[in-house]
FIDRENLO-330009 format. One line per 10 residues: their letters; for each residue x, y, z of C-alpha. Coordinates in steps of 0.02 Angstrom, whole numbers. Example, Ala and Ser with C-alpha at 12.3 -4.5 7.8 and 13.67 -1.06 7.14 Angstrom:
BEGIN
as> 615:-225:390 | 684:-53:357
//
This chain:
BEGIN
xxxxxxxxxx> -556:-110:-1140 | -439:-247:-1051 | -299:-86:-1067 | -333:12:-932 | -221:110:-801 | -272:143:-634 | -322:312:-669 | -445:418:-766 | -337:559:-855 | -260:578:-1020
xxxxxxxxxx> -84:536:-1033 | 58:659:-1035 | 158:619:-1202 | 242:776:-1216 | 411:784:-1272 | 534:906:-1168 | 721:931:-1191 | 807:912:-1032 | 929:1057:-1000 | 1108:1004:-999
xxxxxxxxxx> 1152:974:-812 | 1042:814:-863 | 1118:655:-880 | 978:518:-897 | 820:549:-947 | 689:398:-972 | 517:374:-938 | 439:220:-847 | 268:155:-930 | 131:226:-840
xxxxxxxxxx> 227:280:-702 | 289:469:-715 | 461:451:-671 | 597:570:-666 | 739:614:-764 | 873:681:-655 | 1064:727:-677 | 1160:584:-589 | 1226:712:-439 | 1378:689:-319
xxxxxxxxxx> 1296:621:-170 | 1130:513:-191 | 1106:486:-19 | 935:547:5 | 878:502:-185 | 843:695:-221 | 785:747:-391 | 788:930:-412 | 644:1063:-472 | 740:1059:-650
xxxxxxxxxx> 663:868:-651 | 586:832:-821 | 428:724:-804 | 368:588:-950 | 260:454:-969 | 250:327:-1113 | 132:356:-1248 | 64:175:-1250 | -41:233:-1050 | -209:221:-1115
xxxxxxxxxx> -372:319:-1015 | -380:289:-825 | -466:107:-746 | -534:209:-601 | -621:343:-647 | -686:432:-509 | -894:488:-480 | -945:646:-382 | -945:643:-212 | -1105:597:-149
xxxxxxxxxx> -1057:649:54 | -1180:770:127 | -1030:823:228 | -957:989:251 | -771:1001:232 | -693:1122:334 | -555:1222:255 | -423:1345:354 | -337:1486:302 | -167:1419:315
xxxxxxxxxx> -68:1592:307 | -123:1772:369 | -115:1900:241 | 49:1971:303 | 141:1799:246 | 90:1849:59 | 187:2014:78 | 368:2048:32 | 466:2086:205 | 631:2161:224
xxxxxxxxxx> 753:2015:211 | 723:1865:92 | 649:1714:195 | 658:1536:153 | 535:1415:188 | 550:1211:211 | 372:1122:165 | 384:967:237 | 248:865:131 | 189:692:227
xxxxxxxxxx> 133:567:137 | 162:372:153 | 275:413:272 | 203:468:429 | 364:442:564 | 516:552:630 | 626:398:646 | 733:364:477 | 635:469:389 | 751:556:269
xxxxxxxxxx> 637:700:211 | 618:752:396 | 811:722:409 | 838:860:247 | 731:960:323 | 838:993:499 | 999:986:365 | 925:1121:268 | 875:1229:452 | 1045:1195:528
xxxxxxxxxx> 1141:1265:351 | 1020:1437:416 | 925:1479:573 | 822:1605:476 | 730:1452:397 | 554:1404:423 | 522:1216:408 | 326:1191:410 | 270:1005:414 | 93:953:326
xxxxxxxxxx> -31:816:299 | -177:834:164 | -308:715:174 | -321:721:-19 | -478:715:-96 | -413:615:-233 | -390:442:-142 | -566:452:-75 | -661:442:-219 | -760:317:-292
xxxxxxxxxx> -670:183:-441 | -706:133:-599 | -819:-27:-539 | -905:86:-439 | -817:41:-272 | -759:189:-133 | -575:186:-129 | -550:243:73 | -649:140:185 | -688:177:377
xxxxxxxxxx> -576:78:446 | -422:155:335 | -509:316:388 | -496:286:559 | -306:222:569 | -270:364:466 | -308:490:585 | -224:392:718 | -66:406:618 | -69:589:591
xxxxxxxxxx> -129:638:779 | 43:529:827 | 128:624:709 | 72:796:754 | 101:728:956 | 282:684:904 | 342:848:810 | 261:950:948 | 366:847:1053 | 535:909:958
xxxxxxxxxx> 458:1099:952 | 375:1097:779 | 205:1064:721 | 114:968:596 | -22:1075:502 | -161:968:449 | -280:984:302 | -435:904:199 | -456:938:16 | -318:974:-139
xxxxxxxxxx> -135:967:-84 | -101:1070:-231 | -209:1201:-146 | -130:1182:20 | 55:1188:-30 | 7:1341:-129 | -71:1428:-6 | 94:1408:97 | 209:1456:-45 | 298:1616:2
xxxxxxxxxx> 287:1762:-157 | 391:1914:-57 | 541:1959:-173 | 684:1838:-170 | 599:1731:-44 | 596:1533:-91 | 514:1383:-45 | 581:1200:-40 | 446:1085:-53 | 504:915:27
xxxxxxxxxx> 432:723:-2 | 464:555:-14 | 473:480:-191 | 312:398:-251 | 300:259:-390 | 115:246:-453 | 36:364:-573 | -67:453:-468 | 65:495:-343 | 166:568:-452
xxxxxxxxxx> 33:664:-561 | 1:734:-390 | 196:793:-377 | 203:869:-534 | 46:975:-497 | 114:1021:-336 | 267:1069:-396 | 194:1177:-565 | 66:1252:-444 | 191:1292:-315
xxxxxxxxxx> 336:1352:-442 | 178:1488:-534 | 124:1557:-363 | 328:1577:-300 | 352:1667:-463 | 201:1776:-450 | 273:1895:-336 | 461:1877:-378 | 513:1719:-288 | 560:1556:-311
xxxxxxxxxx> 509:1385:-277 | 575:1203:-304 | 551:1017:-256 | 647:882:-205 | 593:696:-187 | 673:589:-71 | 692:384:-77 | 646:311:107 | 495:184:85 | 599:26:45
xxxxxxxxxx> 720:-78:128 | 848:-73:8 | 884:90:-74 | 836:118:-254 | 1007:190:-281 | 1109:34:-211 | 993:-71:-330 | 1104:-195:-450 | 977:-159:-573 | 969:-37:-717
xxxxxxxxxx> 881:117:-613 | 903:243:-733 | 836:147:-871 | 675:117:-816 | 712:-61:-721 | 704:-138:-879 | 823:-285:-814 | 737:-321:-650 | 672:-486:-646 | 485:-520:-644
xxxxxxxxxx> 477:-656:-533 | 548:-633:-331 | 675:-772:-317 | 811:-707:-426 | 778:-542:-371 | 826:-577:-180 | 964:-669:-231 | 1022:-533:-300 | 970:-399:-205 | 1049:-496:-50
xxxxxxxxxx> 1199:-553:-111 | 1238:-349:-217 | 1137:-234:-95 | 1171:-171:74 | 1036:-103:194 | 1060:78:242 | 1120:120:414 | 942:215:495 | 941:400:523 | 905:446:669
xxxxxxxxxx> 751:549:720 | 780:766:738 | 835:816:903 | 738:952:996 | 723:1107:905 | 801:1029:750 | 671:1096:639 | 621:1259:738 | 448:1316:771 | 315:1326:633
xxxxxxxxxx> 315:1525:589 | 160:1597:683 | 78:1664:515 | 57:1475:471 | -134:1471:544 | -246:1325:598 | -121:1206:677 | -234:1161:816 | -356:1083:704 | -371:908:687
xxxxxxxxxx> -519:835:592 | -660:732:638 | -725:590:528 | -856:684:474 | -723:806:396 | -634:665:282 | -676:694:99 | -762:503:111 | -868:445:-44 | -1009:436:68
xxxxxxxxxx> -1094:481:222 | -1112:325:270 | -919:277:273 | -888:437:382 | -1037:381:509 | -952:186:512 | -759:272:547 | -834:392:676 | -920:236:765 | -743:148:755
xxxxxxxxxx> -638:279:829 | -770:298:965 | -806:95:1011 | -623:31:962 | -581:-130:847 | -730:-289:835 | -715:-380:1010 | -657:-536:877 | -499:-448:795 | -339:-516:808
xxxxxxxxxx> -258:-352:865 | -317:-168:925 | -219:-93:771 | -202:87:840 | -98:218:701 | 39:303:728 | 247:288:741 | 221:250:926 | 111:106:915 | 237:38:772
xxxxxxxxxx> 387:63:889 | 294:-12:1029 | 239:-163:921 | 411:-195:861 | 484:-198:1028 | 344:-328:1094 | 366:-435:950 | 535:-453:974 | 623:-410:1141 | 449:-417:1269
xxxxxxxxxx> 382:-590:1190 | 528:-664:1086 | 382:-714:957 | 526:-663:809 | 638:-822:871 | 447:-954:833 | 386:-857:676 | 442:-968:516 | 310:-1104:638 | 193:-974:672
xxxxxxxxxx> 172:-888:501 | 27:-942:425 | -83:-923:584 | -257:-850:572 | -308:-837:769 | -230:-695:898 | -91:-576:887 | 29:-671:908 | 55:-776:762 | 149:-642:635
xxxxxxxxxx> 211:-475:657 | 63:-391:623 | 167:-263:569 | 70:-225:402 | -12:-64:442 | 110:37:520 | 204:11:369 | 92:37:239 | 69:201:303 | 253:242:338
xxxxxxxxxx> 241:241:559 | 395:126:559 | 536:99:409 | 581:-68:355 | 762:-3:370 | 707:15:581 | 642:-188:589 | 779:-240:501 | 894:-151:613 | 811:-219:756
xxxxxxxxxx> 815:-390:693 | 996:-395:677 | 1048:-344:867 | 906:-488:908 | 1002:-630:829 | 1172:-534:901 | 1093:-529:1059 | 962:-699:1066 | 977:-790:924 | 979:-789:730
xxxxxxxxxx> 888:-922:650 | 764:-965:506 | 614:-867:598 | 733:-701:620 | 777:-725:428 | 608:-753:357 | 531:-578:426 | 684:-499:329 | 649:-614:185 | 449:-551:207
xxxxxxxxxx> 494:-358:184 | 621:-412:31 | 440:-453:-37 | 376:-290:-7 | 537:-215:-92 | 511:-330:-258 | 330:-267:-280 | 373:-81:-264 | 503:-102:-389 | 396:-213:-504
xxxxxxxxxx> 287:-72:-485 | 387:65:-540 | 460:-64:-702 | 277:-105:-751 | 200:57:-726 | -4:49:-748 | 29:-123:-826 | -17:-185:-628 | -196:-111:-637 | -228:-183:-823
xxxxxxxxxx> -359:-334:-843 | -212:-442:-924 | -90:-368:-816 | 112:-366:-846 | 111:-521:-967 | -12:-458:-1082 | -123:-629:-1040 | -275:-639:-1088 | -440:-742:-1018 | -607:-762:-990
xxxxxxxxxx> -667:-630:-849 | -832:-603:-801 | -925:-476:-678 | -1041:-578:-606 | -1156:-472:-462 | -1222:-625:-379 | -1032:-710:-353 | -950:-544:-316 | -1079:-500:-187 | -1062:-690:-97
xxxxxxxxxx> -891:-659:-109 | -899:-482:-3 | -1040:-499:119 | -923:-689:164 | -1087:-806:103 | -1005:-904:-40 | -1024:-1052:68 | -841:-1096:74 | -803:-1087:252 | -619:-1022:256
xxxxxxxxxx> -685:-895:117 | -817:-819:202 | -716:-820:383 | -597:-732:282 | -703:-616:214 | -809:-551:378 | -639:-543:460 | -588:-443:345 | -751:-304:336 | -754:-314:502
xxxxxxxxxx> -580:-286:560 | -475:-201:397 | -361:-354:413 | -355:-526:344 | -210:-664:364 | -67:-703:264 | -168:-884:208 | -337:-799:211 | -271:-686:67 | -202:-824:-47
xxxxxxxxxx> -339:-929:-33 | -517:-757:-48 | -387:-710:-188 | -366:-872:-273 | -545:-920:-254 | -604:-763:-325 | -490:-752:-470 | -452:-940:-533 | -608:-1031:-478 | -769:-906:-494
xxxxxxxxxx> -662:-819:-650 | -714:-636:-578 | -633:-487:-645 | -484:-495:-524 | -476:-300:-512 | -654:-300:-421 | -535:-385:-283 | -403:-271:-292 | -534:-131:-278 | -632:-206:-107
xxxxxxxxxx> -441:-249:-26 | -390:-49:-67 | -560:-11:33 | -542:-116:178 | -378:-138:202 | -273:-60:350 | -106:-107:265 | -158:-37:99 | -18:-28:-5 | -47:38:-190
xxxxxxxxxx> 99:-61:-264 | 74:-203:-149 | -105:-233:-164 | -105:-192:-362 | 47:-311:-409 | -20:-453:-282 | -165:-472:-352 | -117:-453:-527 | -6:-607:-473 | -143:-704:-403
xxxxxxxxxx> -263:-693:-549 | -92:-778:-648 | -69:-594:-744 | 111:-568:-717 | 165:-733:-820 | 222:-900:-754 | 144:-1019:-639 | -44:-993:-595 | -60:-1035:-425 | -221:-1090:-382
xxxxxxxxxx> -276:-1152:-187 | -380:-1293:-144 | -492:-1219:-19 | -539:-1371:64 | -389:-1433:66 | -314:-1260:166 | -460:-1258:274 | -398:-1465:329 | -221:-1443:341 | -236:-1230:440
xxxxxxxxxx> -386:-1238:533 | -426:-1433:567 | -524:-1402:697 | -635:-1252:637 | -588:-1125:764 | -563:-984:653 | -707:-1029:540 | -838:-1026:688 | -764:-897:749 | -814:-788:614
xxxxxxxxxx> -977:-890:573 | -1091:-902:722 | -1208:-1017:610 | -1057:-1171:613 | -1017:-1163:782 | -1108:-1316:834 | -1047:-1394:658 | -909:-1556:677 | -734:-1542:639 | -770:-1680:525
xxxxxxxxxx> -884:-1582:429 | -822:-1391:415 | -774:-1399:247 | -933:-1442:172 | -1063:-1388:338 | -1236:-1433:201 | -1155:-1629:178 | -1188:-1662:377 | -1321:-1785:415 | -1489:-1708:385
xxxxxxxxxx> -1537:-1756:566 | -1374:-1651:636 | -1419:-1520:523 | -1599:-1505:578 | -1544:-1516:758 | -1436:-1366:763 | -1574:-1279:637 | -1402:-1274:514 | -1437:-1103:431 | -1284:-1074:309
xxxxxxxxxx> -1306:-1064:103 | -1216:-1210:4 | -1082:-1183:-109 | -1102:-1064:-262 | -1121:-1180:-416 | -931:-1124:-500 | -888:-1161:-675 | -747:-1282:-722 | -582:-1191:-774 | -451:-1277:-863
xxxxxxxxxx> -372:-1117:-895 | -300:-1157:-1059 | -368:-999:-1141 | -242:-918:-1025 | -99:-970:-1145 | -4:-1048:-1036 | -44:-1181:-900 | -37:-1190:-712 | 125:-1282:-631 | 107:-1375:-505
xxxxxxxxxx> -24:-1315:-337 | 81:-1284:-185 | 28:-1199:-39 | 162:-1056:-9 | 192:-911:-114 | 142:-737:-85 | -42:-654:-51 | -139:-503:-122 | -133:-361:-39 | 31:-338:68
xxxxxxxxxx> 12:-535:93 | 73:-668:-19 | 33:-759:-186 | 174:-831:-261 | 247:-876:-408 | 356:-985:-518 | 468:-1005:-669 | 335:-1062:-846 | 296:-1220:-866 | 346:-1312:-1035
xxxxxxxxxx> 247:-1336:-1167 | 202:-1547:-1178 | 49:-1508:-1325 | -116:-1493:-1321 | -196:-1657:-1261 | -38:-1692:-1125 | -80:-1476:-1087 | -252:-1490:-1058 | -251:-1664:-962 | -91:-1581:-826
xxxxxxx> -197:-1428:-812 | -322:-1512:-727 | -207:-1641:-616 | -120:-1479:-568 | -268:-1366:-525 | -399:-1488:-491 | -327:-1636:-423
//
């Protein structure tokens, strides 16, 4: 019961001999990898429609299984081709199906890049760009949870309206789509005699992602062959800074080698690694003109038309996109590659915030403290490749120093928890997580639900946490500490965390998210790194701004007091009619059943969720009585 992946599916254990142009085959645990002949040129990471597909036999039934959709809603499907498309014409035709998914830009984007290569090797190609709002993603988890919130809902479509607004700017289109992919990329499969289809995408690392390829690629390869044609798919690397070729780590044996813990892996990554020069963005006409039999490209959906869990969720992103962002958020977070490229530029060359950020970092007031740059590349609008790039004719042109560094050293983080992902496999979304750890969890209602609605009466917890349902976005520090809290001192089922960031969040991130918080709740082996609340609340918001804030009932509350609002004097309290519950009554953990203790409580690290929540080398062993006694100096004290 503590084994289980992400998703609810049997596994695929199925043997297949790989023909002989293969070289390596291997399969990563719960991930469905690839196994791909080691070609001439890896420059765009391509794997071929001869790719062989495995997963281990140890993935065990899927963690988030989904309900039916309980949406009163309507979807509205298109026909995508006219019934001419499906006939055989003259002359063989080839078709480019450019398939967006995490990845929603025209800048250093190399799947829109092999696109324009594969139009300029012959004019008579069609290149047809599309988005699917897949059903999939929108469904309800295991614990019961909706996985796409409104505000993911709503930067969503921002994203893809850019997108569409930027390839009709270079003379294509983008044709956009709610419901199956499979269905979709089917439907624009060409069957005439001869003809073929490319089906282009960025690689993927999670299960579901890449169950989704292979289905798309089976589906697409049965309907090519149906009338005589022929169809095939290539996958192409572009969501990390450093390439997963250029990697000084064992690739095509499953990562085995990569380190579990970040430090040694940015040494090495830094010191072995080069980042890729960007590719630039296709020039006008580069990919043609979507052929006219491709119908329904003027249609862009409403939230009402999103495949949401719930009625409800579609009303709350419809009311978003029409009022704009909570008067109290830290930024208007608009989607798209535009807004990304506009950030980036005021971050750095309009403000020169990048030259104060190491000082600024842990912020949780304005825009202006961090980057902010989360969202936009969660969702692919700007490539980590592009900041980096960016960064380094800054400090040729301003200055390089530790602030200009530590954004770099930020989206190394990013890197290490995509390729963690891709070693572990579902391991991330297990209840004992990578290190096979095991502890007490519990699924309490009453904590969980303080915990969400921001009433746990912790201050900095529930600030956090209103920011957060309010907004889609939480701080760097307010993620290490809701995540900490949650995890190490109520003891909660961490994954119910995971499962409310995935929902809220606009910088969702499966890898991210998953392997952040499977780090916070001390599942991935090492230090457990567990935040003093009051402590964080004293030494990042000393004077209570953020906290009131977000909590209109502690506004008129002392400084003195914002920690612990109920242990004013009664005749304060009664004055400003103090209206805020006391702390939730939390059992002691000495975390000893965890099997190995914490080190010692710092206040860096990395958080859940595209934040940080760090980690450290194991502690030793100093037996039982010395354990248990350091346990609680280090957590406690």
């Amino acid at each position: 019961a503590t084994f289980e992946p992400r998703h609810a599916r049997s596994p695929t254990n199925a043997n297949v001999r790989a023909p002989a142009t293969i070289r390596h085959a291997f399969a990563l645990r719960g991930v469905a990898r690839a196994a791909f002949a080691k070609p001439p040129s890896t420059d765009y990471f391509r794997q071929s429609t001869s790719t062989l597909f495995a997963t281990s036999s140890s993935i065990c039934h899927g963690a988030r299984a989904f309900g039916d959709l309980t949406s009163a809603r309507v979807v509205r499907t298109l026909s995508t081709t006219s019934e001419s498309d499906a006939m055989a014409t003259s002359s063989p035709r080839t078709r480019v199906i450019v398939w967006f998914r995490n990845d929603l830009r025209l800048l250093d984007n190399a799947v829109v890049a092999r696109a324009a290569a594969l139009r300029g090797q012959s004019d008579a190609a069609e290149v047809v760009p599309v988005y699917v709002f897949d059903e999939m993603f929108f469904k309800t988890s295991k614990r019961g949870l909706a996985r796409f919130g409104a505000g993911r809902g709503k930067f969503t479509i921002e994203c893809v309206d850019d997108l569409k607004r930027a390839l009709r700017g270079v003379g294509s289109d983008l044709l956009v789509r709610c419901g199956k992919t499979e269905d979709v990329i089917t439907e624009l499969t060409l069957t005439g005699a001869n003809d073929k289809t490319i089906v282009l995408t960025q690689t993927e690392v999670t299960s579901e992602e890449t169950d989704m390829d292979r289905a798309v690629e089976r589906a697409s390869k049965e309907r090519a062959r149906s009338g005589g044609a022929s169809a095939s798919m290539e996958r192409l690397w572009g969501s990390t800074l450093y390439h997963a070729d250029d990697l000084p780590y064992d690739f095509a044996g499953g990562l085995h080698d990569l380190p579990d813990v970040f430090t040694p892996f940015r040494n090495k990554v830094e010191s072995k690694c080069s980042v890729r020069a960007v590719v630039p963005a296709p020039t006008a006409n580069a990919l043609g003109s979507v052929p006219a039999s491709v119908a329904g490209l003027d249609w862009m959906p409403e939230p009402k038309d999103l495949p949401f869990a719930s009625a409800e969720i579609a009303l709350a992103c419809e009311k978003w996109l029409k009022d704009g962002a909570d008067e109290r958020s830290v930024l208007e977070f608009k989607g798209g590659e535009s807004q990304a490229l506009a950030r980036v530029k005021y971050y750095l060359w309009d403000s020169d915030l990048l030259a104060t950020y190491f000082e600024t970092r842990n912020g949780m007031l304005g825009g202006d403290y961090s980057t902010k740059l989360a969202p936009w590349l969660a969702l692919g609008c700007v490539s980590p490749r592009y900041v980096v790039s960016e960064i380094r004719r800054y400090e040729s042109a301003r200055v390089e120093n530790k602030s200009t560094y530590w954004v770099i050293f930020e989206l190394i983080w990013r890197d290490f928890f995509k390729f963690f992902a891709l070693k572990h496999g579902n391991k991330i979304f297990h209840l004992d997580g990578t290190a096979n750890r095991t502890a007490s969890w519990k699924s309490d209602e009453k904590i969980l639900k303080a915990w969400k609605t921001g009433t746990t009466g912790y201050p900095l917890i529930d600030a956090n946490m209103r920011e957060l349902a309010a907004t889609g976005f939480m701080s760097n520090r307010g993620r290490q500490n809701v995540a900490s809290w949650l995890a190490l001192d109520a003891g909660v089922d961490w994954r119910h965390g995971a499962d409310w960031f995935e929902h809220h969040l606009l910088d969702y991130d499966t890898a991210s998210n998953w392997g952040n918080w499977c780090a916070a709740a001390g599942m991935t082996g090492g230090r457990i790194n567990r935040f003093n609340i009051a402590k964080q609340t004293k030494d990042y918001d000393p004077s209570g701004d953020y906290v009131k804030r977000w909590i209109p009932e502690l506004r008129e509350i002392p400084a003195a007091y914002i920690t612990e609002p109920n242990q004013a004097p009664r005749e304060l309290r009664d004055r400003i009619s103090l209206d805020y519950p006391n702390k939730l009554n939390l059992p002691r953990r000495d975390f000893t059943e965890m099997g190995s203790p914490p080190g010692p409580k710092r206040g860096g690290g990395r958080a859940a969720g595209g934040g940080r929540g760090g980690r450290g080398g194991r502690s030793k062993s100093r037996g039982p009585k010395a354990h248990a006694v350091s346990v609680y100096d280090h957590v406690y004290g």
